[in-house]
Every structure is written in C-alpha cells, then in structure tokens.
N, C-alpha and C positions, 0 to 999 in steps of 0.2 A: 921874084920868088915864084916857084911854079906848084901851081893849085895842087891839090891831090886827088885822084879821084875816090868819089866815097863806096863808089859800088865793086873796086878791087882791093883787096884783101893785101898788105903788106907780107915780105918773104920771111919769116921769121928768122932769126938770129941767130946760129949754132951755137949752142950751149955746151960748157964742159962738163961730159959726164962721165964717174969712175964706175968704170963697170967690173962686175967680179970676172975672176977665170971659172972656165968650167968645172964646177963642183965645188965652187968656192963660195960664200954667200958675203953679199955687200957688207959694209958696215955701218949704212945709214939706209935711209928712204926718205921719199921727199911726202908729207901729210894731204890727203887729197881734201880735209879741211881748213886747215890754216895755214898749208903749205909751208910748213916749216922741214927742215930736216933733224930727223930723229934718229936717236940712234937704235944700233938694230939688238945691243944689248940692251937687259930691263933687268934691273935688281927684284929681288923674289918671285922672278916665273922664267922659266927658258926659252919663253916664244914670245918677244914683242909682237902684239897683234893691235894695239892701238898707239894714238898720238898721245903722250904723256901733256899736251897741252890743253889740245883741246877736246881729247876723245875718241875722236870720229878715228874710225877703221876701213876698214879693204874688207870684202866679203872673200876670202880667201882660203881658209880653212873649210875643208867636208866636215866629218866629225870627230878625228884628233886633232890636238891643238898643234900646229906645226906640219900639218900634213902636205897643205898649200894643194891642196885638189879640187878647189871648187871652181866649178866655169864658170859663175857669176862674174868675180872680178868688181862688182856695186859701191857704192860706197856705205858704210855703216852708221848710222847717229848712233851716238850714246842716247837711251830712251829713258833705263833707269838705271838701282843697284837694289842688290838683294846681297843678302849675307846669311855664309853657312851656318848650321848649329854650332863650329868651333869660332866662328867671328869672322870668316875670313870674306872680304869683298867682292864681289862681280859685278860687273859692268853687264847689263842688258845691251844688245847693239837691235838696230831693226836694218837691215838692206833695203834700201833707195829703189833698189835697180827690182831685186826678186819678192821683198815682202817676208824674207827669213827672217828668225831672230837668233841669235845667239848668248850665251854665258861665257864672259873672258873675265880672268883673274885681273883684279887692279896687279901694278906694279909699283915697286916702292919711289920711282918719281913722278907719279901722277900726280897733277895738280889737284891740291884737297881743294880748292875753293870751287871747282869745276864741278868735282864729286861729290861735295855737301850740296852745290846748287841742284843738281839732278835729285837726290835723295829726300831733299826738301820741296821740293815740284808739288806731289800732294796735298801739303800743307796747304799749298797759295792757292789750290781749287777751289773756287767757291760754289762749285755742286756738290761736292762732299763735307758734310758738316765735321768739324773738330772733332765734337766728341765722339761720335763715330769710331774713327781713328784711335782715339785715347780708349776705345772700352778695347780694343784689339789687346 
C-alpha cells in the first residue's frame, strides 16, 4: 500500500451543486455553521438570513434585509436576542470577519432551544448578579 505524503494536499472531490439560472434565486444554501442545508424559504419573514439550526449567518445584507450588498461576506454568531415593544424576536448577529452587528427577525422554524440558550446567557454570568437583572 503506498504511503501518502503529508505535506500534499488531496484534489478534492467534485461535488453536485444546483445552481440557479440568471435572476433566479436557489432554493437552499449550505450553513457556514453547522453546514447543513437550509432552505431559502422562512415562515414569518421573507429573507432567510440565518440557519434555522444553529443560527450562524453570512454577513450579507448592507442595510435592507434582502439587499445582499455587503462585501464582507463573514460569517455571523448569533450573540443575542432582544425583542420589540410588540413581542416580536431578533437575533443579534456579530461578524467574524468585520466586527458589524446586526438585528434579524427569528423565523418561525428556528430552533427554540438554541434561542432560549442565547437569551438565557446572562443569567449563567456570574459577573452580573441576579438581582440586578430582576430589579430591571
């Protein structure tokens, strides 16, 4: 069986990928977090901009949601959530690459246990005391 050498890099594999036609937009994308494929529809917003799994986003949007003008390109953590006077969710993102932050609407198949985990982050700080927080 013949050795491999470790200092040359392997040719990678051609992969099948479905690419849209001109002016036609995919209908998935692959997660630059958990690498899963998602799809490009999202129930309750008209711009998937994150991974319903695990969160993480594309720095992609300038500043409409859908605009796809940013030249970052980064990848996004989920960092927190905040929620409007009507109740309605967002996702904090922070960029990797630039140090932006962002507000994105959850969507309605986002993992809650991912979205309670970030919401409750504060709580497990133990530089900020509880009640602190409770007089808020």
């Amino acid at each position: 069986m013949p050795r491999r050498n470790p200092g040359r890099a392997r040719p990678q594999q051609p992969k099948p990928v479905r690419r849209a036609e001109r002016g036609e937009r995919g209908d998935t994308f692959r997660c630059v977090g958990c690498r899963l494929d998602v799809p490009m529809d999202a129930p309750g917003t008209a711009h998937r901009n994150h991974c319903p799994h695990c969160l993480t986003s594309l720095h992609v949007d300038h500043r409409i949601p859908g605009d796809r003008r940013a030249g970052c390109r980064g990848p996004m953590a989920a960092l927190s959530v905040t929620v409007r006077p009507d109740g309605e969710w967002l996702i904090i993102h922070h960029c990797q690459a630039c140090g932006g932050l962002s507000a994105n609407r959850i969507a309605g198949d986002d993992n809650a246990l991912a979205l309670l985990r970030i919401a409750v982050r504060p709580l497990s700080d133990s530089r900020l005391p509880v009640s602190a927080l409770l007089a808020l």
